[in-house]
VOROLUM-305136 format. One record per residue (C-alpha): residue in one letter; x, y, z; residue number from 1. Coordinates in steps of 0.1 Angstrom, whole numbers, plus 2048, in hexadecimal, padded with zeros to 3 digits. Layout:
// residues N
   residuo     X     Y     Z   num
         A     X     Y     Z   NUM
...
***
This chain:
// residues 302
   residuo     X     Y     Z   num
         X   108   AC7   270     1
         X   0FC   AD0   295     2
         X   0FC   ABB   2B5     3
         X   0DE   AB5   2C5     4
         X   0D0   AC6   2DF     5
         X   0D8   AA5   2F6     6
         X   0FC   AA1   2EF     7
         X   103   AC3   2F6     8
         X   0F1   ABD   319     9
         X   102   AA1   318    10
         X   125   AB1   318    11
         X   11C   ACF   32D    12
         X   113   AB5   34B    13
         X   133   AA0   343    14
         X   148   AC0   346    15
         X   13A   ACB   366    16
         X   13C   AAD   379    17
         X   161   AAB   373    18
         X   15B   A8F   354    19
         X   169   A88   337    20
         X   14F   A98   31B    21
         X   165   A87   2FA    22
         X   152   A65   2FB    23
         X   12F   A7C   2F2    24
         X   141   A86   2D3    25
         X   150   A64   2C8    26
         X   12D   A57   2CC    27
         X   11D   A71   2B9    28
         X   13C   A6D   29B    29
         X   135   A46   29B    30
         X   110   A4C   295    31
         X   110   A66   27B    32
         X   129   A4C   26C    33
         X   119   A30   26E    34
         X   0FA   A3C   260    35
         X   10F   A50   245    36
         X   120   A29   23D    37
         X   0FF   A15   23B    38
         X   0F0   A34   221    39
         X   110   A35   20D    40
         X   10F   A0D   208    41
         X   0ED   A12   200    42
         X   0F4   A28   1E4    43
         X   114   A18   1D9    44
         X   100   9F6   1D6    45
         X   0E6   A08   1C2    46
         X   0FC   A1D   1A7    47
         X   10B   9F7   1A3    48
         X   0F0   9E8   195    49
         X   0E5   A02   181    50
         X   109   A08   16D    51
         X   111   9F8   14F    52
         X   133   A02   155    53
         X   14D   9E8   15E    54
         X   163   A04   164    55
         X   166   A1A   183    56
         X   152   A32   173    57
         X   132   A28   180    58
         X   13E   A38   19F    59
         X   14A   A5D   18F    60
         X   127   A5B   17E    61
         X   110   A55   19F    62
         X   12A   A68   1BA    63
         X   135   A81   1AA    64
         X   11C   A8C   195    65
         X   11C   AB4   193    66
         X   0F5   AB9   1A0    67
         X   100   AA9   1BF    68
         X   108   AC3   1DB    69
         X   12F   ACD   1DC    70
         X   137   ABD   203    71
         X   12C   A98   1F2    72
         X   140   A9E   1D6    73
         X   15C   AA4   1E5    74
         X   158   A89   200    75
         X   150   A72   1E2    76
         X   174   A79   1D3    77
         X   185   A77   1F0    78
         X   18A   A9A   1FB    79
         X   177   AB2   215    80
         X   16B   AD3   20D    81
         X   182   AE1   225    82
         X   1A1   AD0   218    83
         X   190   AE0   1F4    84
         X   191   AFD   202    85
         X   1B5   AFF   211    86
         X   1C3   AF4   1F0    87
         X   1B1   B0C   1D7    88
         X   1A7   B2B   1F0    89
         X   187   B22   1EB    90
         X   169   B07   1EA    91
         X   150   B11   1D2    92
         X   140   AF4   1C3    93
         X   155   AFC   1A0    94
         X   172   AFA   1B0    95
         X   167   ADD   1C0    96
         X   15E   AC8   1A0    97
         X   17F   AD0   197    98
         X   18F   AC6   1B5    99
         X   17B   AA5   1B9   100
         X   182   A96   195   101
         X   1A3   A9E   196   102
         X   1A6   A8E   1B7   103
         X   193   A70   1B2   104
         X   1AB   A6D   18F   105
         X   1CA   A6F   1A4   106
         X   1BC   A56   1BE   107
         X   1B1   A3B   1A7   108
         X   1D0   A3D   194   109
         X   1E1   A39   1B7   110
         X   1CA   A19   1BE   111
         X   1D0   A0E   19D   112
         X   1FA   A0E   1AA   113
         X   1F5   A00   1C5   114
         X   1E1   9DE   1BB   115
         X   1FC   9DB   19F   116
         X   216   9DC   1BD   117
         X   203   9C2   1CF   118
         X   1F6   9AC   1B6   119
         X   1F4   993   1D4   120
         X   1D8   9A1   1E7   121
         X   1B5   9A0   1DC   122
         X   196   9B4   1EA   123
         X   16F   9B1   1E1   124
         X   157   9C4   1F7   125
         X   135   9B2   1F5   126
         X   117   9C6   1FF   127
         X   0F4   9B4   1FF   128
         X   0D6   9C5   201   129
         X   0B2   9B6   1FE   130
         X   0BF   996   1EE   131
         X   0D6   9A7   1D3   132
         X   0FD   9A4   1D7   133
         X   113   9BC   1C8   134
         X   13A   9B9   1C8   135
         X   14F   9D1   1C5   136
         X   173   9C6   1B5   137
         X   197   9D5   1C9   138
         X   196   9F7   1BC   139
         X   175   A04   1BF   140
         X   178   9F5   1DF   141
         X   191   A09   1EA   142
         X   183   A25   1DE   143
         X   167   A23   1F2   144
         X   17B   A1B   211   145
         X   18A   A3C   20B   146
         X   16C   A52   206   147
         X   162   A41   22D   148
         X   180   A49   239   149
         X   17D   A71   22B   150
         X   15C   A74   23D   151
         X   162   A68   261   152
         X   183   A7F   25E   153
         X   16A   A97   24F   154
         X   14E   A92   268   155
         X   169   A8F   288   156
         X   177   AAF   27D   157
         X   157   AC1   27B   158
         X   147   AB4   29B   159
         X   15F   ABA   2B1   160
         X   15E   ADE   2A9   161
         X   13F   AE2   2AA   162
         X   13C   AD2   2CC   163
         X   150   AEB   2DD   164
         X   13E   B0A   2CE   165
         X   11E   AF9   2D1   166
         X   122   AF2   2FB   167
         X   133   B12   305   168
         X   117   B24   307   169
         X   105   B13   31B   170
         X   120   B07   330   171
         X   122   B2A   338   172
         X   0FF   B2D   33F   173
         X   0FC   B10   351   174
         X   117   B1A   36F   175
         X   103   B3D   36F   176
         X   0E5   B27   376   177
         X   0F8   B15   395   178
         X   103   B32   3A2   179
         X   0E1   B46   39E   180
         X   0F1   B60   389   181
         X   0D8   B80   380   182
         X   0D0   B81   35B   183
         X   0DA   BA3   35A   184
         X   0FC   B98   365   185
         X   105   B86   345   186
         X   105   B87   31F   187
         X   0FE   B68   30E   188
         X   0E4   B76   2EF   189
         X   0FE   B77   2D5   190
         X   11E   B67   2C5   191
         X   129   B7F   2B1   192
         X   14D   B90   2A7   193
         X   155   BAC   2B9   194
         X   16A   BBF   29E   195
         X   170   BDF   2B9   196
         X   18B   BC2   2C6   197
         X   1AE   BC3   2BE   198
         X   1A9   B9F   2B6   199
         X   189   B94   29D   200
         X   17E   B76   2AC   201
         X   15E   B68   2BA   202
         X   14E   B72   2DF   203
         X   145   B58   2F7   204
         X   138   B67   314   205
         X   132   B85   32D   206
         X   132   B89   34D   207
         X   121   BB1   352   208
         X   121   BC2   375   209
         X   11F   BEC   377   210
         X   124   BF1   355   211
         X   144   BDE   351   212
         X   145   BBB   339   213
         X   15C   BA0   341   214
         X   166   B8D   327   215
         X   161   B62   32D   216
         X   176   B4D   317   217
         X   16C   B25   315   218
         X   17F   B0C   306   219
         X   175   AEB   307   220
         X   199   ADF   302   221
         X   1B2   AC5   30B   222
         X   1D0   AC5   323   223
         X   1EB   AE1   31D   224
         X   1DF   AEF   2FD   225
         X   1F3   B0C   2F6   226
         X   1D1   B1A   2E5   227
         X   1C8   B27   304   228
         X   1E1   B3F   310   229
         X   1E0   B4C   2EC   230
         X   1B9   B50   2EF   231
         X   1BC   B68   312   232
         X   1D7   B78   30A   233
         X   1C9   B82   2EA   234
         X   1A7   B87   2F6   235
         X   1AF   B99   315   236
         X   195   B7E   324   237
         X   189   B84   34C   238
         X   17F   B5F   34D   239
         X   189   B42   341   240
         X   17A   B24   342   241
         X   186   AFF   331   242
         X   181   ADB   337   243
         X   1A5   AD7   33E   244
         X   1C1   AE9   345   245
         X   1E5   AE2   34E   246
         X   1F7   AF0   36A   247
         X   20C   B05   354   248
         X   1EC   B15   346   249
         X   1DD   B20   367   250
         X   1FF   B31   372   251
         X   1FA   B44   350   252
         X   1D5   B4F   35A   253
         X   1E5   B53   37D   254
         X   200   B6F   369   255
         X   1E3   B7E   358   256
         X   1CB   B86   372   257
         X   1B3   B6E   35E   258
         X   19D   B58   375   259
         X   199   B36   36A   260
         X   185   B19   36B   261
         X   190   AF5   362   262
         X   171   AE0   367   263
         X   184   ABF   360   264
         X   192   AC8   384   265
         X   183   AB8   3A6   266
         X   163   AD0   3A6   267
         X   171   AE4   38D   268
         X   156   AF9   387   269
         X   154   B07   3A8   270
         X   16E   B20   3A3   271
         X   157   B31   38D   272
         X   14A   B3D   3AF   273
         X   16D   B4D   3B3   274
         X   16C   B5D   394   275
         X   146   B6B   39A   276
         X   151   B7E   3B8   277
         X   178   B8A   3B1   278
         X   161   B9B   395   279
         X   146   BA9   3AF   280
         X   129   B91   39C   281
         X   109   B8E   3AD   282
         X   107   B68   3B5   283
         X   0FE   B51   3D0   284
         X   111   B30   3DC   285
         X   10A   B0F   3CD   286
         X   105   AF0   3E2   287
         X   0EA   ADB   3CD   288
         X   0EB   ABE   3C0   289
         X   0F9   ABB   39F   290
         X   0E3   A9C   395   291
         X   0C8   AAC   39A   292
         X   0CD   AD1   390   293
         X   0E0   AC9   372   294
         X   0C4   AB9   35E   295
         X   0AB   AD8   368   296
         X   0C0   AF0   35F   297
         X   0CC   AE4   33E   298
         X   0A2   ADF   336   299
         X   0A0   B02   33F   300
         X   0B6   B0B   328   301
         X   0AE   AF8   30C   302
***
């Protein structure tokens, strides 16, 4: 799954103007959700009527049926692929057949407990669609409770990471653009792993001047996350620059000769300026007018 070309302008704009880029994501999670909810219902109102089975099979026969592709399977039982592939080392779809029936065997069985324990309370989800109703007793349910439940968990997980590695390019970008930063000045054509580092991990950004590369590291993070002093120490990053960053984690920058940038600051970003010219980067001052140059820029990139 990818965000949008909008949200991610979206965040970059938040970020730079000192705001709070979280609620772009919640939005974006409650969407996918919603319209993952009103599908699912549809499907779970349809398998209904066409079972013959007063049993909870009905449900193993249309969710978890082995031509459908592994991530619904495993969703369908209760489980993420990720979770799938912590337990076993691995997620291929075998694996994950496996996984999912003896999950959902284990979970029904743990439904089954529970409604025996309390006998008192009684549950039927109704869902009407073009004039049919179809009920669904306690434990199916609960069953399907839990499947929603896995895939906001599922689809939260997943879109906050790829918010941040979706925006930090063109974050980076972006404050080259304010500050009129040469092309030849920066690197931004790949993401690749640099395996000539000590540490294998991904590259962000570079600024270039004479021959030299300076490393930019951007974490789109909260308050005080020790992630980040591991990240520049590790990386021996020139730049770093986050949405947030405790006081604690600018004296470590400070320590390291690492210039940083926290944009959730008062006019954050402007101490990228500082970091362009403690590192001799051709720039010039910016005084615009970040209503109006935000939304041209961010075209232009896009």
């Amino acid at each position: 799954m990818t965000l949008t070309e909008q949200i991610v302008k979206n965040i970059i704009t938040r970020v730079i103007k000192s705001q709070d880029y979280r609620i772009e994501i919640v939005n974006l999670i409650n969407a996918e959700f919603l319209q993952f909810a009103v599908n699912f219902f549809k499907k779970i109102a349809y398998a209904k009527l066409d079972s013959k089975e007063i049993t909870i099979d009905w449900y193993k026969k249309a969710f978890m049926d082995e031509a459908l592709p592994s991530d619904d399977i495993a969703i369908n039982s209760g489980l993420n692929k990720k979770t799938i592939s912590n337990m076993y080392g691995t997620a291929t779809k075998t694996i994950v057949i496996e996984a999912a029936n003896e999950h959902f065997e284990s979970l029904y069985q743990n439904i089954q407990s529970l409604i025996e324990m309390e006998n008192e309370i009684d549950l039927t989800l109704t869902i009407k669609m073009k004039g049919v109703s179809v009920d669904l007793n306690v434990s199916e349910s609960l069953v399907v409770i839990n499947t929603l439940a896995v895939k906001r968990a599922a689809l939260r997980g997943g879109l906050w990471s790829t918010a941040g590695k979706s925006a930090e390019k063109y974050l980076m970008l972006t404050l080259c653009k304010m500050y009129q930063v040469p092309e030849i000045n920066y690197n931004a054509s790949y993401f690749v792993k640099d395996k000539g580092k000590k540490v294998d991990r991904e590259i962000d950004f570079y600024l270039l001047n004479n021959g030299k590369e300076y490393l930019c590291e951007v974490k789109l993070m909260g308050k005080g996350n020790p992630e980040s002093a591991d990240a520049i120490i590790a990386r021996d990053s020139n730049v770093f620059v986050a949405d947030t960053l405790s006081q604690q984690n600018k004296n470590q920058c400070d320590q390291l000769g690492v210039n940083w940038v926290a944009l959730r600051d008062k006019s954050g970003y402007k101490r990228f300026k500082l970091a362009l010219e403690k590192l001799n980067i051709p720039h010039k001052d910016y005084n615009g007018n970040l209503d109006e140059d935000l939304p041209r820029i961010l075209d232009g990139l896009f």
